[in-house]
LUMDOTOR-777150 format. One record per residue: residue in three letters; x, y, z of N, C-alpha, C in turn. Coordinates in pm, 1 decimal. Example, Ala and Ser with C-alpha at 12.3 -4.5 7.8 and 13.67 -1.06 7.14 Angstrom:
<atoms>
ATOM  ala  1319.0  -569.0  780.0  1230.0  -450.0  780.0  1320.0  -330.0  780.0
ATOM  ser  1285.0  -225.0  708.0  1367.0  -106.0  714.0  1290.0  3.0  787.0
</atoms>
This chain:
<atoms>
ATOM  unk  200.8  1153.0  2780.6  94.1  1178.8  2686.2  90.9  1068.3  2582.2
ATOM  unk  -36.0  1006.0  2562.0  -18.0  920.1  2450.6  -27.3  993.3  2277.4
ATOM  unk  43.0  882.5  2250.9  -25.9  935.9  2043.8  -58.7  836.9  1979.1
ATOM  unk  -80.5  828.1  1921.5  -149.3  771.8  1797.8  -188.6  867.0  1662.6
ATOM  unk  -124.4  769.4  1567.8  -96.9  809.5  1410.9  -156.7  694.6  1336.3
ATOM  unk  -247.0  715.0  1258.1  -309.6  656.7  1154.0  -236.4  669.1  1029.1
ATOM  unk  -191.0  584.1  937.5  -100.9  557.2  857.9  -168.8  498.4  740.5
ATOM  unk  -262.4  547.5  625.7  -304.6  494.1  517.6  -235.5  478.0  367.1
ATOM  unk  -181.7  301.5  347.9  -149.5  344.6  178.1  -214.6  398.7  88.3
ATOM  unk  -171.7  471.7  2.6  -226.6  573.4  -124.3  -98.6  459.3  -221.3
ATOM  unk  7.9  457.8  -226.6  89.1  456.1  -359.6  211.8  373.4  -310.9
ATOM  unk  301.0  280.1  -402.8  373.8  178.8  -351.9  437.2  150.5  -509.7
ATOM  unk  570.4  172.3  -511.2  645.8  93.1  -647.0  767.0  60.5  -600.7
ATOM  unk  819.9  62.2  -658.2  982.6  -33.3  -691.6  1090.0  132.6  -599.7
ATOM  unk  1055.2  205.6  -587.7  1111.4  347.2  -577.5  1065.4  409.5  -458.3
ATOM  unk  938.8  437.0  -421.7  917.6  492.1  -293.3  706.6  429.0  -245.1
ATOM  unk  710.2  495.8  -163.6  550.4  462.4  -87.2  508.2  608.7  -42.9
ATOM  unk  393.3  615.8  -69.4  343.9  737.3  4.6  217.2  682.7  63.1
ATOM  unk  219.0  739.8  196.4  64.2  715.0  318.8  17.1  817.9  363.4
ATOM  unk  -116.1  841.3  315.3  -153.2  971.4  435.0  -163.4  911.3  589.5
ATOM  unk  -165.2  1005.0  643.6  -96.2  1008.2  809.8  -230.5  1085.6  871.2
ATOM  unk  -225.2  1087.1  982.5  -288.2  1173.6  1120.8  -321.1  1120.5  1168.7
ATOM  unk  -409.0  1209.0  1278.5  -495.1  1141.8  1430.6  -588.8  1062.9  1361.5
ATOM  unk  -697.9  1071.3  1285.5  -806.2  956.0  1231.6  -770.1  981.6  1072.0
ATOM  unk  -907.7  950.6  985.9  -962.9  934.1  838.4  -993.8  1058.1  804.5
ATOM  unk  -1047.1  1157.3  875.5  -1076.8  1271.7  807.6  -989.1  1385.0  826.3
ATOM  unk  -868.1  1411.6  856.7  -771.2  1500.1  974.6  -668.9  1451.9  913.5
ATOM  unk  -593.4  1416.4  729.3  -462.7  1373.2  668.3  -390.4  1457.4  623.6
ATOM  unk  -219.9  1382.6  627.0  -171.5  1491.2  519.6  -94.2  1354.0  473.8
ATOM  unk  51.6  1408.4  376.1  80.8  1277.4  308.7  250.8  1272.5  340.6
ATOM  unk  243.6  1152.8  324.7  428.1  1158.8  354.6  423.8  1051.5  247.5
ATOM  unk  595.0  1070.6  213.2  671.6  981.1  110.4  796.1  957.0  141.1
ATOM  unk  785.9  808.3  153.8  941.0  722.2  168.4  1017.9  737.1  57.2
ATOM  unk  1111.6  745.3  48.5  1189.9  694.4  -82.6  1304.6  608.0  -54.6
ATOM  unk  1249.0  447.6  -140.7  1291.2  381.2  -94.0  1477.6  340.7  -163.3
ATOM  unk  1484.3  406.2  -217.2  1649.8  408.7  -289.0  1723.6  515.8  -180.3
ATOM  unk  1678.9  628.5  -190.6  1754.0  671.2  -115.4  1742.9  697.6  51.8
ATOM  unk  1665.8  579.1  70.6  1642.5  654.4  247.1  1599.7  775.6  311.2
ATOM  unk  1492.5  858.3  207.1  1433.0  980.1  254.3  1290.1  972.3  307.0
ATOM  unk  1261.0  1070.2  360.7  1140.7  1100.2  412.6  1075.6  1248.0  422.4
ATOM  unk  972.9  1271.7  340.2  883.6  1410.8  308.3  801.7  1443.3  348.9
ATOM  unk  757.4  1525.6  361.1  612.7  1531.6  402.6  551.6  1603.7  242.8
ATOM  unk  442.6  1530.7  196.3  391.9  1620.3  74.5  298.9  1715.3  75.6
ATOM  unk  210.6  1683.9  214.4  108.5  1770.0  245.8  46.7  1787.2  384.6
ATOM  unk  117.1  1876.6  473.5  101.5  1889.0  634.4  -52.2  1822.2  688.3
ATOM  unk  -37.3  1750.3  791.6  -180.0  1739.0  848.0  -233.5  1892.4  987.0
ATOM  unk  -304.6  1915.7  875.1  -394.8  2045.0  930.7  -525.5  1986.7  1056.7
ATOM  unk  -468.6  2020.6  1176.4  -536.4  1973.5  1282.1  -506.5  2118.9  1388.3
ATOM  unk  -589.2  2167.4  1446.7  -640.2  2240.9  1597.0  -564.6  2258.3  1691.2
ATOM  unk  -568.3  2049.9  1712.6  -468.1  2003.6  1815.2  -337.2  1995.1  1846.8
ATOM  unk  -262.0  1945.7  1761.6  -128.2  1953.1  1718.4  -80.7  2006.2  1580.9
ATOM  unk  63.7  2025.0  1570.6  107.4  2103.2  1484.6  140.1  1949.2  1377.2
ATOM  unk  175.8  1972.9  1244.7  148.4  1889.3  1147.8  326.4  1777.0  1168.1
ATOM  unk  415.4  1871.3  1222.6  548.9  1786.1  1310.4  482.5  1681.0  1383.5
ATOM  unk  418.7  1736.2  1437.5  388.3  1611.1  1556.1  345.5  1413.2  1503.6
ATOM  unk  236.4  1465.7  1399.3  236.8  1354.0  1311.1  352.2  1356.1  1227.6
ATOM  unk  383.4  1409.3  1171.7  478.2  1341.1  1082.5  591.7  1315.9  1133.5
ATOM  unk  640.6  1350.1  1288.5  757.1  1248.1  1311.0  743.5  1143.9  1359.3
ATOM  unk  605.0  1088.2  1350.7  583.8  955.4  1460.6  521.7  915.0  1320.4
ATOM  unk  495.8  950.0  1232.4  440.3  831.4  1087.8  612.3  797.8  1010.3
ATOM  unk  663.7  892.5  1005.7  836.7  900.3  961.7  894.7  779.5  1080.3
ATOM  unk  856.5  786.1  1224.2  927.2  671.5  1269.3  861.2  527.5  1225.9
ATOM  unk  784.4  524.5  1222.6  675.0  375.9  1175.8  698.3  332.1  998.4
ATOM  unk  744.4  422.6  924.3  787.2  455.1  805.7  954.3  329.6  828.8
ATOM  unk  1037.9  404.3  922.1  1166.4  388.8  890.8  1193.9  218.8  973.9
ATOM  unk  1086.1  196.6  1066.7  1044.6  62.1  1131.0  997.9  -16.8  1012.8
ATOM  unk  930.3  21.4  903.8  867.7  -103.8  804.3  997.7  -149.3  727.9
ATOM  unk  1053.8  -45.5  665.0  1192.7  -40.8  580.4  1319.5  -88.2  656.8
ATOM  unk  1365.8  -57.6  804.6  1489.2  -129.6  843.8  1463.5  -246.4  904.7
ATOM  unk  1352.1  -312.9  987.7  1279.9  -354.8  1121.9  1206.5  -480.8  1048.9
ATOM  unk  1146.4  -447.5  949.3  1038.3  -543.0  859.8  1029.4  -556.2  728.2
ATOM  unk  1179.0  -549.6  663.9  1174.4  -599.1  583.1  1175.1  -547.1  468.4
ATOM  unk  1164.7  -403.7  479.0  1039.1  -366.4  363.7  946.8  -352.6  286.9
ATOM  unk  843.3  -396.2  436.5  721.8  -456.7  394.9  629.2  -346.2  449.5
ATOM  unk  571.8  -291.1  319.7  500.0  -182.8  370.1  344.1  -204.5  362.7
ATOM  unk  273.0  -228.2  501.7  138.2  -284.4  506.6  31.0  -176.2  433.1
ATOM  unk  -95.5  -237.7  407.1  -208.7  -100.0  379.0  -232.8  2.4  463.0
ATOM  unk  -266.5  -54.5  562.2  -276.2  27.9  732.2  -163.9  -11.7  825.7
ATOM  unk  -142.8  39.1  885.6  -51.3  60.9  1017.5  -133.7  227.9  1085.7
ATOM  unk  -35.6  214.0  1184.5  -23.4  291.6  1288.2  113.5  319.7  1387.4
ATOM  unk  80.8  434.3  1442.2  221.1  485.6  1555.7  132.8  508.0  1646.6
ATOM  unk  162.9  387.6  1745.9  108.5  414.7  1883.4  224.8  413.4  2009.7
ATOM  unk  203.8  470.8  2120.2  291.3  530.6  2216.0  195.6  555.0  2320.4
</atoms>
């Protein structure tokens, strides 16, 4: 089965990043890195039909933990989790 996760910046400091997440632009919820301590939240489930709000947020949490160990800590405007 494929996926795909849409990954939008909202917020970015010295401390953590938060992106809303889901299948497209209208279908978000929000997650937050924190970048001191290596966590990952969800702040607000993505409410979708199709899948349960886990489903995105463990594939935006993996693309999350790819920008921070993988790249640097370079957290782009857009990304995505594709599979």
């Amino acid at each position: 089965m494929a996926s795909f996760v849409l990954l939008l910046k909202d917020y970015e400091d010295d401390e953590k990043v938060i992106y809303r997440f889901g299948p497209n632009e209208q279908v978000m919820g929000k997650i937050e890195l924190n970048k001191e301590k290596e966590t990952i939240q969800e702040i607000e489930p993505v409410l979708n039909a199709n899948n349960e709000s886990k489903f995105y947020f463990d594939r935006a949490a993996q693309r999350l933990a790819r920008c921070l160990y993988n790249e640097n800590g370079q957290f782009p405007d857009k990304t995505t989790f594709e599979s």
